[in-house]
C-alpha positions in Angstrom: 0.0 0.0 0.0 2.0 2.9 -1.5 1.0 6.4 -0.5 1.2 9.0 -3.0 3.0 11.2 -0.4 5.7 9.0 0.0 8.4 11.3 0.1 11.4 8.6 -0.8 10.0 6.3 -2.7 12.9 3.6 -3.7 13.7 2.9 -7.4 11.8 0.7 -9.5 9.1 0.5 -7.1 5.5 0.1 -8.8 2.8 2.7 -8.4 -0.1 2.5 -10.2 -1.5 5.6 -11.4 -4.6 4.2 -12.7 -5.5 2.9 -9.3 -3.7 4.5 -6.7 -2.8 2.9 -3.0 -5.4 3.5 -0.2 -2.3 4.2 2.5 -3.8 7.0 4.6 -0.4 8.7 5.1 3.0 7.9 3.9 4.8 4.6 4.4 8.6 4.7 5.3 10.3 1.6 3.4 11.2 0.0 6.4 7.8 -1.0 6.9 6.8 -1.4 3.6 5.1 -5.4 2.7 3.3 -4.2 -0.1 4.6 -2.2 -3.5 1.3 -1.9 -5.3 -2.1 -1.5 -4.4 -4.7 -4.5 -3.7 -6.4 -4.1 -7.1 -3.2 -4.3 -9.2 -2.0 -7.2 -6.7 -5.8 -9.0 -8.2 -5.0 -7.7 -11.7 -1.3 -9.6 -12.0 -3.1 -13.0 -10.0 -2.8 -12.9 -6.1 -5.5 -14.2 -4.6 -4.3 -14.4 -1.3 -4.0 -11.5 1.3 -3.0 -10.9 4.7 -3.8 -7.9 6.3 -2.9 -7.3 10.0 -5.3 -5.5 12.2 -5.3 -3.9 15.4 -8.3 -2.4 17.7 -8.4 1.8 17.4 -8.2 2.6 21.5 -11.3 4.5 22.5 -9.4 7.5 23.4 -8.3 7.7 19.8 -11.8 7.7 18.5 -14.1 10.7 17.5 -17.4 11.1 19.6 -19.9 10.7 17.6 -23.9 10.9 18.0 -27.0 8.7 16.8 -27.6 11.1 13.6 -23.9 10.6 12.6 -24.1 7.1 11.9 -26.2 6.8 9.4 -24.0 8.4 7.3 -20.8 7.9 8.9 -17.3 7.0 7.0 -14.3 5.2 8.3 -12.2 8.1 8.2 -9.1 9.9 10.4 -10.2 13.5 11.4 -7.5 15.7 11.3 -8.6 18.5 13.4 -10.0 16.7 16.3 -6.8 14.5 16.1 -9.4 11.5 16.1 -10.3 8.6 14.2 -14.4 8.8 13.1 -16.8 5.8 12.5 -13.7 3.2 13.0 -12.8 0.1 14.9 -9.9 -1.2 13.9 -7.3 -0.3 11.2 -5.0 -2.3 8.7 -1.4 -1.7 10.0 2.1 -2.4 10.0 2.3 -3.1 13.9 1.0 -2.4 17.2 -1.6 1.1 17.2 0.7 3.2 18.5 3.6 1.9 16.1 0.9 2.3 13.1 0.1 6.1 14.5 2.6 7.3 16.9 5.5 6.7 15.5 4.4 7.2 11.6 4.6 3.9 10.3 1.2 3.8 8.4 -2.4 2.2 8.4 -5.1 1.8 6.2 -8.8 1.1 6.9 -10.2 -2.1 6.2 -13.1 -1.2 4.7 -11.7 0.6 1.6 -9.4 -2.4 1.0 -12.6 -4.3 0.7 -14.4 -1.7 -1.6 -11.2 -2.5 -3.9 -11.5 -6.3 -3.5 -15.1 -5.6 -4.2 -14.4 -3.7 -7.1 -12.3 -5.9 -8.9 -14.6 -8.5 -8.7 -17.3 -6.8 -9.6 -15.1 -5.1 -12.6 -16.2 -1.6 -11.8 -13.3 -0.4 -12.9 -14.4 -1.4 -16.7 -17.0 0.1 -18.2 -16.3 -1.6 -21.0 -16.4 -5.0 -20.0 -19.6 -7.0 -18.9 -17.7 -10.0 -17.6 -16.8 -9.8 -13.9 -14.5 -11.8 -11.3 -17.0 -13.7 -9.9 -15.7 -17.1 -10.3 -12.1 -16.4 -8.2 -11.3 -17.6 -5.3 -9.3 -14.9 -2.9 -8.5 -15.7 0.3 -8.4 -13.0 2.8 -6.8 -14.2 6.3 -7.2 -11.0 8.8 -4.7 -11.1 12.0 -5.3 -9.3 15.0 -2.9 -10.5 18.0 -4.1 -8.3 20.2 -7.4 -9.9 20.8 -7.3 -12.5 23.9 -10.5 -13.1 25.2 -13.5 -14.6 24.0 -15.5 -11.5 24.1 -13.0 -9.5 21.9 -12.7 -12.2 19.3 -16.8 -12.2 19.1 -16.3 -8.4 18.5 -13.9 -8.6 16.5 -15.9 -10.7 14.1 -19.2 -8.9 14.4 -16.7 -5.9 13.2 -15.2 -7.6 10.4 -18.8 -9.1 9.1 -20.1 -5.4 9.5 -17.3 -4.1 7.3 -17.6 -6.8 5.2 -21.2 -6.0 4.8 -20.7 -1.9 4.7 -18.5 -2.4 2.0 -20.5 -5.0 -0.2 -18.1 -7.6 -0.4 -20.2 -10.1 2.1 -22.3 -11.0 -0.4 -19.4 -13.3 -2.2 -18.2 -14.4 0.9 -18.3 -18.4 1.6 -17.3 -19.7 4.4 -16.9 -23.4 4.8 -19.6 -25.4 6.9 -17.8 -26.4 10.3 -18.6 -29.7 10.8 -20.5 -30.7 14.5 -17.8 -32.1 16.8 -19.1 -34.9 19.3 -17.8 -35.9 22.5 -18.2 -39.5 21.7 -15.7 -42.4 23.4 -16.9 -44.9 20.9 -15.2 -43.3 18.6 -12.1 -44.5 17.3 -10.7 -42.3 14.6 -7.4 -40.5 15.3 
């Protein structure tokens, strides 16, 4: 996830004008694990992603009212120093590594809009096919969730940005199979 702002962008690295990162701020190479966006990752054939996440601290977050929400957007607000209609953020570290120190983030949600977009070819007028038969696997990482509870909200999050961004409608998720507590059973 290049930023346009990177200031020292190192040669031969791969920018796509066409369809630019969605890094929020700039990236220092250090930290770097991605040289191109999502959607031209898709476009030259990954189909596997890792993004980690980490929870935004509630002191970190905007106030915001009922009436907000309706039409809230996962955004950073740079005059209240706040984060507004976010949970959790795509980043390169811990929260304070990601924000803190500089190192970068970007919100899950418009990574799904560009998954969503590729396979829905939006991006091609022209075109009346989509990406509907490909298989991408998304595997999202968030060690700092260790209780139950925050792994149940975790995923209520995730499913409500997958559903914000209209990419839960082509999600599949295997059936998990019943497990039994049986001693007769002799399988290994």
């Amino acid at each position: 996830n290049l930023s346009p702002k990177l200031s020292n962008m190192p040669k031969d690295t791969e920018l796509s004008r066409k369809h630019p990162s969605v890094a929020q701020q700039p990236f220092y190479y250090a930290v770097l694990n991605q040289r191109i966006s999502v959607f031209d990752q898709l476009q030259q054939g990954v189909r596997y992603f890792s993004f980690e996440t980490v929870k935004i601290p509630d002191e970190n977050k905007c106030p915001i009212n009922d009436a907000d929400t309706a039409s809230c957007t996962c955004k950073y607000d740079s005059v209240n120093y706040c984060f507004k209609c976010c949970n959790m953020l795509v980043t390169h570290g811990n929260f304070h590594e990601a924000y803190n120190l500089n190192l970068g983030y970007t919100f899950l949600h418009d990574l799904f809009i560009e998954i969503r977009n590729w396979i829905e070819k939006k991006y091609d007028e022209k075109c009346n096919d989509d990406n509907t038969d490909q298989i991408i696997w998304i595997y999202l990482d968030s060690w700092t969730l260790h209780s139950k509870i925050e792994k149940e909200k975790y995923y209520g999050l995730v499913r409500n940005i997958l559903a914000e961004s209209g990419l839960l409608h082509y999600v599949y998720n295997l059936p998990t199979p019943k497990r039994t507590n049986s001693n007769n059973d002799n399988t290994r």
